[in-house]
PLY file of the C-alpha trace (Angstrom):
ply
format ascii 1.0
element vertex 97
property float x
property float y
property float z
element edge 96
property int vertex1
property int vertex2
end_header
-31.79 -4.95 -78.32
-30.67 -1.10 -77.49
-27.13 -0.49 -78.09
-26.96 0.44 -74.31
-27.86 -2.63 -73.43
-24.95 -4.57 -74.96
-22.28 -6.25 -73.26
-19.21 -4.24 -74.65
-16.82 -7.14 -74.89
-19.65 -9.54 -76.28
-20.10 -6.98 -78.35
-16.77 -6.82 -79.70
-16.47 -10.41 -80.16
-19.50 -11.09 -82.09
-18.44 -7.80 -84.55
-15.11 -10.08 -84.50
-16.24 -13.27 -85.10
-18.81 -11.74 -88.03
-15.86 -9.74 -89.52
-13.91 -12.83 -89.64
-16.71 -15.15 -91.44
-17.05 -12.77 -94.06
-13.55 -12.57 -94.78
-13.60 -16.42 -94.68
-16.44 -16.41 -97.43
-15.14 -14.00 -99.24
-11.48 -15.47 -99.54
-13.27 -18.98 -100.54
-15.45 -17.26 -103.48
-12.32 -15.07 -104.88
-10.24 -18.30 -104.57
-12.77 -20.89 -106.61
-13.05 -18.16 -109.26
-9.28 -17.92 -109.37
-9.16 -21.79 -109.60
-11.96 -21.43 -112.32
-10.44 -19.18 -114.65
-6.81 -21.00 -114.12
-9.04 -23.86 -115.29
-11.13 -22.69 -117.97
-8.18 -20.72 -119.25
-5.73 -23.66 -119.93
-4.29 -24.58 -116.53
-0.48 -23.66 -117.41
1.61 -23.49 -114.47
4.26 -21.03 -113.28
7.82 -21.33 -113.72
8.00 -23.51 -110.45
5.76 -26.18 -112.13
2.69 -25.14 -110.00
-0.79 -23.45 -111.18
-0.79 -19.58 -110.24
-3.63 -19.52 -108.32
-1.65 -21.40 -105.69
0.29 -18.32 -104.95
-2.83 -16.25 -103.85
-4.71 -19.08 -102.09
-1.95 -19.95 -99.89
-0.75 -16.46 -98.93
-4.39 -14.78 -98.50
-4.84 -18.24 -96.78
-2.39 -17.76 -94.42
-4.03 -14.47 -93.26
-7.08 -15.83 -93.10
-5.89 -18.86 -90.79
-3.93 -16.09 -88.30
-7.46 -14.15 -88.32
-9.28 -16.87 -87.17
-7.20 -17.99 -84.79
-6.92 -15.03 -82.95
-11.29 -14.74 -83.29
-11.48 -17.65 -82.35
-8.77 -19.53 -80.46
-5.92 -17.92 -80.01
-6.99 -14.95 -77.76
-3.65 -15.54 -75.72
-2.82 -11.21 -75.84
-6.49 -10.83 -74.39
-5.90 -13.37 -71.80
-2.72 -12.38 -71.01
-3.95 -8.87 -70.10
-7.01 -9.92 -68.22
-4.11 -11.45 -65.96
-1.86 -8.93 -65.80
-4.91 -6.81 -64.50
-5.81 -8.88 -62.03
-2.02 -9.59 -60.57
-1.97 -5.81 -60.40
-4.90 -6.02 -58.53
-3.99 -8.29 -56.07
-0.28 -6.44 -55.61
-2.72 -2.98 -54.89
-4.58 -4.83 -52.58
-1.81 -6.15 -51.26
0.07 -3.11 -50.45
-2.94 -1.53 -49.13
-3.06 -3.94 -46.15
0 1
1 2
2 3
3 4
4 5
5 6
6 7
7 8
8 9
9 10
10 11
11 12
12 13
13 14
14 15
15 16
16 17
17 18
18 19
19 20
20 21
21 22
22 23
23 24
24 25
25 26
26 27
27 28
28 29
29 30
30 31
31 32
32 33
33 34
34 35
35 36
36 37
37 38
38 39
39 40
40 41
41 42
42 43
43 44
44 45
45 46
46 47
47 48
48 49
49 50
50 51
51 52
52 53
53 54
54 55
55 56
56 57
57 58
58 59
59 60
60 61
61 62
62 63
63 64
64 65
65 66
66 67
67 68
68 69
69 70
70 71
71 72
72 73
73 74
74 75
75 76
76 77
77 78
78 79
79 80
80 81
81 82
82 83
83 84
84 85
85 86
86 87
87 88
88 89
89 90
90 91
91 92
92 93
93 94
94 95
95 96
């Protein structure tokens, strides 16, 4: 398929939704070799009691989660300006009458 031919906002959402599953496979490799080494190395916990790889797996995780939300499910800013186009619309039209 020619680049020309391309829907640009299907476009953009497929490079999205890509983007976002290797960043997904990415943070799950990094994070079982994390949890590997912590393993093979002696599991000894932090200071808090809990294994250190905890610390990277839930932060990164967090990122990952508010990525794919907004890929995937939570497109609320996109939404919200498709209908704020569209009132403006209708108000132009409006006030052409």
């Amino acid at each position: 398929m020619q680049p020309q031919e391309r829907d640009p906002q299907l476009w953009r959402i497929a490079r999205a939704r890509a983007k976002f599953k290797s960043h997904l496979l990415t943070y799950l490799f990094v994070n079982l070799l994390l949890w590997a080494i912590w393993y093979f190395s002696g599991a000894e916990t932090d200071g808090l009691g809990l294994p250190w790889p905890v610390w990277p797996t839930l932060f990164w995780g967090l990122g990952v989660c508010i990525q794919g939300l907004a890929t995937y499910g939570f497109n609320s800013a996109q939404s919200w300006s498709e209908r704020e186009y569209e009132r403006l619309l209708r108000q132009r039209d409006a006030e052409r009458r």
